[in-house]
C-alpha positions in Angstrom: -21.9 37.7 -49.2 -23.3 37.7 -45.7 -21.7 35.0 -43.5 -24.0 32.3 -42.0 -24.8 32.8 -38.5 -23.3 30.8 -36.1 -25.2 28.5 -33.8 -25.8 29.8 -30.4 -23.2 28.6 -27.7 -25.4 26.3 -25.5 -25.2 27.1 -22.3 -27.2 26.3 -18.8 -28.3 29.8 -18.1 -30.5 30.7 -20.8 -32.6 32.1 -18.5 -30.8 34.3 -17.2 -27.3 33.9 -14.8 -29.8 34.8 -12.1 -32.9 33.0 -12.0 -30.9 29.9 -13.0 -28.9 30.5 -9.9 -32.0 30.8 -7.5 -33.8 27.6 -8.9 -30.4 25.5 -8.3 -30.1 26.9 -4.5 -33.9 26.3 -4.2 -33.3 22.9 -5.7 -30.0 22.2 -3.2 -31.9 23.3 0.0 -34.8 21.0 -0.9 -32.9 18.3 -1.1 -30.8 19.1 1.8 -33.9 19.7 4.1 -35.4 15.8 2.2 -33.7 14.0 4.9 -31.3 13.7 7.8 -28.9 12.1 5.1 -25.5 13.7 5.4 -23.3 15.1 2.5 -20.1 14.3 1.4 -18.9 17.3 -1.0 -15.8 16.6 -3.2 -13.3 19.5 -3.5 -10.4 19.3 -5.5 -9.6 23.0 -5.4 -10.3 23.2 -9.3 -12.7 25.0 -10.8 -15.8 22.3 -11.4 -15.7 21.1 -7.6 -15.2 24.9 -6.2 -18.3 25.8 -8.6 -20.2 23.2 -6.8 -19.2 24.0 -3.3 -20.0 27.1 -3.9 -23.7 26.3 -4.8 -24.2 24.1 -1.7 -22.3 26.7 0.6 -24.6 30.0 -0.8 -27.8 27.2 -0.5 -26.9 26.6 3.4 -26.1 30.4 3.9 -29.5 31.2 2.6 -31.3 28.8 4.9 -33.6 30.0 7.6 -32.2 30.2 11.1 -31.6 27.0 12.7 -32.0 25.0 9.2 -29.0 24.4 8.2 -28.1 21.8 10.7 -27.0 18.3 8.5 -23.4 17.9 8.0 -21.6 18.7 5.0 -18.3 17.0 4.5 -15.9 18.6 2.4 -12.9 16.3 0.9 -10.2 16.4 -0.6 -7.7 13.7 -1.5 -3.9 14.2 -1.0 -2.1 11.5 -2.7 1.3 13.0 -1.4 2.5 13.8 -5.0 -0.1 16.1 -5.9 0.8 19.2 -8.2 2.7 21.6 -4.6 1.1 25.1 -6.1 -2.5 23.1 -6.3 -1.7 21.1 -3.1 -0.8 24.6 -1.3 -3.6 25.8 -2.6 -6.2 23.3 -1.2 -4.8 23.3 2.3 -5.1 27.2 2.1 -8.6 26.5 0.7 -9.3 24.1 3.7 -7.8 26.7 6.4 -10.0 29.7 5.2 -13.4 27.5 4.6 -12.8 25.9 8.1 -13.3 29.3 9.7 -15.4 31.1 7.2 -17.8 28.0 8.0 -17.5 28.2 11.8 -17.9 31.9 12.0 -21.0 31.7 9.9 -22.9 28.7 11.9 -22.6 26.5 9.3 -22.1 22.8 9.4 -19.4 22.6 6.8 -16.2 20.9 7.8 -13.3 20.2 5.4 -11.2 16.8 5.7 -8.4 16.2 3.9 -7.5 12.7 3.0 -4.3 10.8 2.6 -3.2 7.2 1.8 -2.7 5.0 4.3 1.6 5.0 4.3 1.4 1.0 1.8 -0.7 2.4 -0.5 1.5 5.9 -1.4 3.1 6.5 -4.9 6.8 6.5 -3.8 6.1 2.7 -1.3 4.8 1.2 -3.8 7.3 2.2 -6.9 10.2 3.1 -5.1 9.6 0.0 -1.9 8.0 -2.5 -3.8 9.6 -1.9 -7.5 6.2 -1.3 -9.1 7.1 0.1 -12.2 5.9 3.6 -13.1 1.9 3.3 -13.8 0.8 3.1 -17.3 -2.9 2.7 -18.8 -2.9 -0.8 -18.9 -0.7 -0.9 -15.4 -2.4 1.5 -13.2 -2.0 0.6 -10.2 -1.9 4.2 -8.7 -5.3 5.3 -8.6 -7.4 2.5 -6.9 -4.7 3.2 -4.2 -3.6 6.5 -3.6 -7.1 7.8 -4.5 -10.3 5.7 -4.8 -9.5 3.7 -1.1 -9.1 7.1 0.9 -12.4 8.8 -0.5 -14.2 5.1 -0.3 -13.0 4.7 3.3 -14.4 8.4 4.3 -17.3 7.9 2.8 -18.2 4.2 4.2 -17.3 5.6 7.7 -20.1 8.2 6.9 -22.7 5.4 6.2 -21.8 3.0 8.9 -22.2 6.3 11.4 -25.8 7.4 9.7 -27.0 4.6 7.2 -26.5 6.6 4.1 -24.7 9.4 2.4 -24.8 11.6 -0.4 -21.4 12.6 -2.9 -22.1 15.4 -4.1 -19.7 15.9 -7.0 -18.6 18.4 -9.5 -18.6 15.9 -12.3 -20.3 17.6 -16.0 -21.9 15.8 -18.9 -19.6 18.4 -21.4 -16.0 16.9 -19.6 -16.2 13.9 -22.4 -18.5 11.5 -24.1 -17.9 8.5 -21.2 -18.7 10.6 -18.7 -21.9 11.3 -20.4 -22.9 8.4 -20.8 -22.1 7.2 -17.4 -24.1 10.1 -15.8 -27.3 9.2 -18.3 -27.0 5.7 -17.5 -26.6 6.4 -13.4 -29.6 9.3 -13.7 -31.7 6.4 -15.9 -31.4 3.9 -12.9 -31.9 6.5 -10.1 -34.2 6.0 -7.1 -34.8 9.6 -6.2 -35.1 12.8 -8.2 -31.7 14.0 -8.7 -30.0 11.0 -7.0 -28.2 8.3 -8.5 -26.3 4.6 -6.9 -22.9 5.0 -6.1 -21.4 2.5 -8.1 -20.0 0.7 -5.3 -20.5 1.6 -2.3 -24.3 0.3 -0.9 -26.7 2.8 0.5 -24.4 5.8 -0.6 -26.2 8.5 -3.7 -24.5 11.0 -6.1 -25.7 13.9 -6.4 -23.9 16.1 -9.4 -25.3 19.8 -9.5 -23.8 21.2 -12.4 -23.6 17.8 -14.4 -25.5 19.8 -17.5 -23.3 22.9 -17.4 -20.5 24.0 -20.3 -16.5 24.8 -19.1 -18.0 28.6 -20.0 -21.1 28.1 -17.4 -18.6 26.9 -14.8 -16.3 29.9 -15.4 -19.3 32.7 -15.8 -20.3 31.7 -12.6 -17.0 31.9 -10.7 -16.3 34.9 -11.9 -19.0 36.7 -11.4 -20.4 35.8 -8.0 -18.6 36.0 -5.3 -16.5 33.3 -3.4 -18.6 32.7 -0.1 -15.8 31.5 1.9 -13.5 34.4 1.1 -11.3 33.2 -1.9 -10.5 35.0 -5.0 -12.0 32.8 -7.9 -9.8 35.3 -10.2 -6.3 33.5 -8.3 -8.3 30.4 -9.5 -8.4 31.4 -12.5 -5.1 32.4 -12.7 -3.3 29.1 -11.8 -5.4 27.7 -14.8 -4.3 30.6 -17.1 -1.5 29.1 -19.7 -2.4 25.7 -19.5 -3.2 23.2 -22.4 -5.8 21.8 -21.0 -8.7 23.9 -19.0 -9.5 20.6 -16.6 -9.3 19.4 -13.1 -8.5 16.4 -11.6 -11.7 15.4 -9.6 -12.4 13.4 -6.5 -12.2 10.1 -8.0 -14.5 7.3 -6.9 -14.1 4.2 -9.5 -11.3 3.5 -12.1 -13.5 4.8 -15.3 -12.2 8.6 -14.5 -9.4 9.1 -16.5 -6.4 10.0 -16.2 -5.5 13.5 -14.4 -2.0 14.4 -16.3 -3.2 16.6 -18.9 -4.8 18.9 -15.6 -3.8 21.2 -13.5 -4.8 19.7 -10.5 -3.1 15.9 -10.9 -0.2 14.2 -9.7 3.0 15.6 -10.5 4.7 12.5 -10.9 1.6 11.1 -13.6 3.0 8.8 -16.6 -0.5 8.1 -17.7 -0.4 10.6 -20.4 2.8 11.4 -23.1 3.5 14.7 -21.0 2.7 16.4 -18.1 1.1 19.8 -20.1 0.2 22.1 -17.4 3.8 21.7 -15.1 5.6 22.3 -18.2 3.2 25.4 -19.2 3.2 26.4 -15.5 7.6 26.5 -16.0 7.2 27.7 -19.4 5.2 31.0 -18.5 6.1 31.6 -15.2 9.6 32.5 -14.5 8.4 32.5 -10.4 7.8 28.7 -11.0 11.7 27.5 -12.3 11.8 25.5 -9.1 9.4 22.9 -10.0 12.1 22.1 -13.0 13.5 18.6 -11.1 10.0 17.6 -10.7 9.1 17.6 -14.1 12.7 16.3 -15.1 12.0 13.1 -12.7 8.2 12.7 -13.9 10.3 12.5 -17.5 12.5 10.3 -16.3 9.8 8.0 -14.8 8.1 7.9 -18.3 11.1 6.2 -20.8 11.1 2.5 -21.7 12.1 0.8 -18.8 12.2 -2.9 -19.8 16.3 -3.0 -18.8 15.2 -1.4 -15.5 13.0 -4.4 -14.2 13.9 -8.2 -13.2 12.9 -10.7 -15.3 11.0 -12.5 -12.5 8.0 -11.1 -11.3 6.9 -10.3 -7.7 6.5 -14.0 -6.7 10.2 -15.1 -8.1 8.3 -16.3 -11.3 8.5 -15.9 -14.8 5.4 -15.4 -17.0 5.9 -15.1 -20.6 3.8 -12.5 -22.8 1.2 -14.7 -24.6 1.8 -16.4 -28.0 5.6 -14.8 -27.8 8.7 -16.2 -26.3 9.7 -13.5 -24.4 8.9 -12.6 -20.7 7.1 -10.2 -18.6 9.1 -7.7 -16.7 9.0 -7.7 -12.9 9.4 -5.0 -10.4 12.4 -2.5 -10.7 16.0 -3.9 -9.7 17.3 -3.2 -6.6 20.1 -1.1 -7.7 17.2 0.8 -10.0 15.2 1.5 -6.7 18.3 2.9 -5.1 18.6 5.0 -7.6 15.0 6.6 -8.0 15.7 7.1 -4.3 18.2 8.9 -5.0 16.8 11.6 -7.9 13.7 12.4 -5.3 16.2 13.3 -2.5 18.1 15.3 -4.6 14.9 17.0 -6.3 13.4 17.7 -3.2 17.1 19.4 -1.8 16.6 21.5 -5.2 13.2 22.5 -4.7 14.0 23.1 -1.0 16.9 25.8 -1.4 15.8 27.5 -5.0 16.2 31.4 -4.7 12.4 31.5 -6.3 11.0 28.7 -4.3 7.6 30.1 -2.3 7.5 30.2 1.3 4.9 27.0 1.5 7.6 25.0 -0.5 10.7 25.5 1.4 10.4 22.6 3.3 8.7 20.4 1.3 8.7 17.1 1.4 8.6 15.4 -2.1 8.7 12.1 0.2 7.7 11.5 3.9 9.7 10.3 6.7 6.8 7.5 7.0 7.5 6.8 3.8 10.8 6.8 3.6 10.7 4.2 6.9 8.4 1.7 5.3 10.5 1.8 2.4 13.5 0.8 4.0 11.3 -1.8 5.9 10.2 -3.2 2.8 13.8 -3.6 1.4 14.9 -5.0 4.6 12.4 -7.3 5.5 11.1 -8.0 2.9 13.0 -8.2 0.1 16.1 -9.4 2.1 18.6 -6.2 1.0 20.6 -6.8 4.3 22.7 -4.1 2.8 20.3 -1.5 4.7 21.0 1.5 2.0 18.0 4.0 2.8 20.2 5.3 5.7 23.3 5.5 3.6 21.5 7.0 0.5 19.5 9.6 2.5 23.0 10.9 4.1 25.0 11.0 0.9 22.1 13.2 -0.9 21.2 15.2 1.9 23.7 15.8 4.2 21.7 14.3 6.7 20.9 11.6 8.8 17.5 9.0 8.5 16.3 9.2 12.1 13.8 6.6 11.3 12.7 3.6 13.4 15.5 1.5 14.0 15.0 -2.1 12.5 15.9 -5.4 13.9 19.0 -5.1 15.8 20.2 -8.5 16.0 20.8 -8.4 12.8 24.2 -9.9 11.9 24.3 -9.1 8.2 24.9 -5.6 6.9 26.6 -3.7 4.2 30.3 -5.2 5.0 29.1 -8.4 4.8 26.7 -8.1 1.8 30.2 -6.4 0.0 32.1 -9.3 0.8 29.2 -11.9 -0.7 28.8 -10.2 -3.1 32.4 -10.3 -4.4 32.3 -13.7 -4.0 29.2 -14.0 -6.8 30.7 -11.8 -8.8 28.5 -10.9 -11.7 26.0 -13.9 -10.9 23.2 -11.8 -9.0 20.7 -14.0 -9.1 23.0 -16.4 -6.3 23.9 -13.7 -4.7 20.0 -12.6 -3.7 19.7 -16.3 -3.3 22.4 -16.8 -0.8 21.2 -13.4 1.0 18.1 -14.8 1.5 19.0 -18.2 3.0 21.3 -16.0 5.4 18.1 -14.4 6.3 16.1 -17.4 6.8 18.7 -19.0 8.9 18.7 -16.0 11.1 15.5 -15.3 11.5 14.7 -19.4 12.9 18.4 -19.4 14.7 16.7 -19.0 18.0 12.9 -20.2 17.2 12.3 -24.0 19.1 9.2 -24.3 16.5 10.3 -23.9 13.0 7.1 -23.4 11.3 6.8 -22.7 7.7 10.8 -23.3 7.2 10.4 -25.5 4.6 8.1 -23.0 3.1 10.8 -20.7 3.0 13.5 -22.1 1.9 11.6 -23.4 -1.3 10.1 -20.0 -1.9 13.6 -18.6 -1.6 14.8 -21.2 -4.0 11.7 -21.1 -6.7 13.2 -17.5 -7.5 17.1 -18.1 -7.3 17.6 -21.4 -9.0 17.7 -19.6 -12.2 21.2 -19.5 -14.3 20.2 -16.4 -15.9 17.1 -14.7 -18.3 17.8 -16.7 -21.1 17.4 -20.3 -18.6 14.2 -18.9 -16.9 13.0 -17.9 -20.2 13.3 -21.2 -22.0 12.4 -22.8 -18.3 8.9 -21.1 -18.8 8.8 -21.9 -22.8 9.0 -25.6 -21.9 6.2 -25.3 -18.8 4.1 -23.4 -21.5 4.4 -26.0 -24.5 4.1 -29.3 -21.8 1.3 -27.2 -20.3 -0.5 -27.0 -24.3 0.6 -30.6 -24.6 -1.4 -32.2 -21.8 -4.5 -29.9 -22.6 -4.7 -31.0 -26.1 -3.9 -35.0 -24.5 -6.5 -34.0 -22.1 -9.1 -33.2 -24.8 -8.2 -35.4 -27.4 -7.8 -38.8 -25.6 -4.3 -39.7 -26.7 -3.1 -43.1 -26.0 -0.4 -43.2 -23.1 2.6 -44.1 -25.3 1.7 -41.9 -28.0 1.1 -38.7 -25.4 4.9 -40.0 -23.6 6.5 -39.7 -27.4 5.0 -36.3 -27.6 6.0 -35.6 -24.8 9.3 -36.3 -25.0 9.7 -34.6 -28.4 8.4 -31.4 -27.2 10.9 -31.4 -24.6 13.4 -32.2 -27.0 14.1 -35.3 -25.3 16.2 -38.2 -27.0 15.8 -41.9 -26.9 13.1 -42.0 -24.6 11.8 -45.7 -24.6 8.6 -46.8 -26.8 6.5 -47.6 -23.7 7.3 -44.4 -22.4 9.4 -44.9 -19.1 12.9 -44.8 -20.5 15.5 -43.1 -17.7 15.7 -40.2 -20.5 11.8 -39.8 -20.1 12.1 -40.6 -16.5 14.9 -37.4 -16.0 13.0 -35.0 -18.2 
């Protein structure tokens, strides 16, 4: 019996690799000679974004002499835990197309972009205590990724009035990001244009948004790299992976997660597992050093409920809806310390393995910037007079933080935070309290106007007055029913006496008087 045929593999060049290829650079120059609109291409170093930069670069090349004068932006976003063989491999990218562009005459210039020092991975979880991003807590990409391209990009329009993005974004990558590109292409102004979603008078332009993962690869591989890069290395650091995708420029929080690619962050926990570090271990024996990352990326992914403080960043506690139990907060001090400690020693790994590369012998996992407003933010902050970062950085690596010095009239510091917190003993939440009052005092010992004190002080005491979990827990319980209470007295029009019984019983108050201003009313 003869097998059915097989439908035909769609694919983008059914014309021909060739003739496909000289109406796209036909199409690219016409819209690059439309206007005096700049372009803003976004380059990941994966295989989608090189495919498009690649287009646009071969369209300038071709133009007549004296044409090609518009910029073109090239971009790539460093969010400073970035995958180190694709984030090597980008700044070699940059380096080559940097030169290759200049020695050519064209106006290509690669930027790469980084979040500002408060918005990076390791501040935010390891300064502020965020916890370790999840879907419904990701914090991490609005942040590290979607304010550095937005800010590039707005700097762009304020300079000209508009810009295009000209992105490496495919219809084929999912079904959302299909329908997002028919419903942008539907609402377009121009031919081939579409709205940025939110930034004003700035267009996307997305070149290859109708071609297959095969399209993008028969390309690469068979036409040569214009700015002088082997597409086959490409090809190789995607060789072994689970997952053939990239991590693009991302511009809005509908992009999903990056984890399952080669070309995320290292340190993502928005997927189960990080597939292409552990295939990149698995099948290379060259790549053994990246081990402690992935054993800390692990680490940052397990249930971390006992990690957290019960009170969130304000000092209060919020119980999860309908149940009587409460949200975590930020990671514990002694939990911060402690991540602290596991990226020093990684990066010391990394740093001194026999099989470490050249470009990752003196990597840093964590920047001294970072590592400064870190300490600032425990400090300051969050009132840790103990100062650790110093101590902590010496212990794991041998040497000394030559940060910024902090406030040196600081009376308070590790000797004296050890003999308070003796004195607490196991009661930490006093002990923080006490701490901060120290620092309050301090900081207004020598100010003649005392603005805001009173501010303080009952800030410092809305988050230390607690005995424990289990009294800020049934605290918030009793604020939640009281809160219900008055709604439904609210709506329903209760008489006052019968709303001050209620009341009462809800609170499990006793002997409250009838008309409702017994001293037992009165004191709850």
């Amino acid at each position: 019996m003869t097998p059915p045929d097989r439908p035909a593999r769609r694919t983008a060049f059914d014309r021909g690799l060739a003739a496909t290829l000289d109406d796209m650079v036909a199409t690219i120059q016409a819209l690059y000679l439309s206007d005096e609109i700049p372009w803003v291409v976004g380059y990941s170093g994966g295989k989608d974004s090189t495919a498009v930069l690649q287009l646009v670069w071969t369209a300038l090349a071709q133009l007549p002499s004296g044409k090609a004068r518009k910029a073109v932006y090239v971009i790539s976003t460093d969010t400073l835990v970035e995958n180190p063989v694709v984030a090597a491999w980008v700044d070699q990218s940059h380096k080559v197309m940097g030169e290759a562009a200049s020695a050519a005459g064209l106006p290509i210039y690669p930027h790469k972009l980084v979040p500002d020092v408060q918005n990076t991975f390791w501040v935010n979880l390891i300064g502020r205590g965020y916890p370790a991003p999840r879907p419904k807590f990701r914090w991490c990409t609005e942040r590290m990724k979607i304010r550095p391209a937005d800010a590039f990009i707005s700097n762009v329009v304020k300079q000209n009035g508009e810009a295009i993005v000209v992105l490496g974004v495919r219809k084929a990558e999912s079904s959302g990001r299909a329908a997002r590109m028919n419903a942008n292409g539907e609402g377009s102004r121009r031919q081939h244009l579409s709205a940025h979603g939110s930034l004003p008078n700035a267009f996307i332009y997305s070149p290859i948004g109708d071609w297959s993962n095969d399209d993008v690869w028969m390309y690469l591989l068979q036409v040569e790299n214009p700015w002088g890069h082997d597409n086959h290395d490409l090809l190789n650091l995607y060789q072994g992976a689970s997952a053939d995708a990239e991590c693009p420029i991302v511009l809005d929080t509908s992009t999903p997660s990056c984890g399952d690619s080669r070309f995320g962050c290292w340190v993502c926990t928005l997927v189960e597992k990080d597939k292409s570090m552990s295939a990149m271990i698995r099948n290379d024996e060259d790549k053994e050093w990246m081990a402690p990352l992935l054993a800390l990326r692990d680490a940052l992914d397990q249930p971390d409920h006992d990690k957290r403080d019960f009170r969130r960043m304000s000092g209060g506690v919020q119980l999860i809806r309908e149940k009587a139990a409460h949200i975590p907060g930020p990671y514990l001090q002694a939990v911060r310390e402690d991540w602290l400690r596991q990226l020093l020693a990684a990066q010391e790994v990394v740093r001194n393995h026999p099989k470490a590369p050249a470009s990752v012998r003196g990597i840093e996992l964590i920047t001294q910037d970072e590592l400064a407003e870190i300490r600032r933010l425990w400090v300051v902050d969050k009132f840790e007079l103990e100062d650790s970062l110093p101590t902590i950085h010496q212990e794991v690596t041998g040497r000394p933080f030559h940060g910024p010095a902090l406030n040196d009239a600081q009376p308070f510091g590790k000797a004296e935070m050890g003999l308070l917190k003796k004195v607490a003993g196991d009661d930490q939440v006093h002990f923080e309290l006490v701490r901060e009052l120290l620092e309050v005092e301090r900081s207004y010992r020598t100010t003649t106007r005392r603005a805001k004190l009173f501010d303080r002080l009952e800030d410092a005491f809305r988050r230390g007055f607690y005995e424990d979990v289990e009294d800020a827990t049934q605290r918030a319980l009793r604020r939640r029913t009281l809160g219900k209470l008055l709604d439904d007295i609210k709506d329903a029009g209760v008489d006052f006496n019968d709303a001050a019984k209620a009341t009462n019983k809800a609170l499990g108050v006793q002997g409250a008087a009838e008309d409702g201003s017994g001293q037992e009313g009165k004191a709850s």
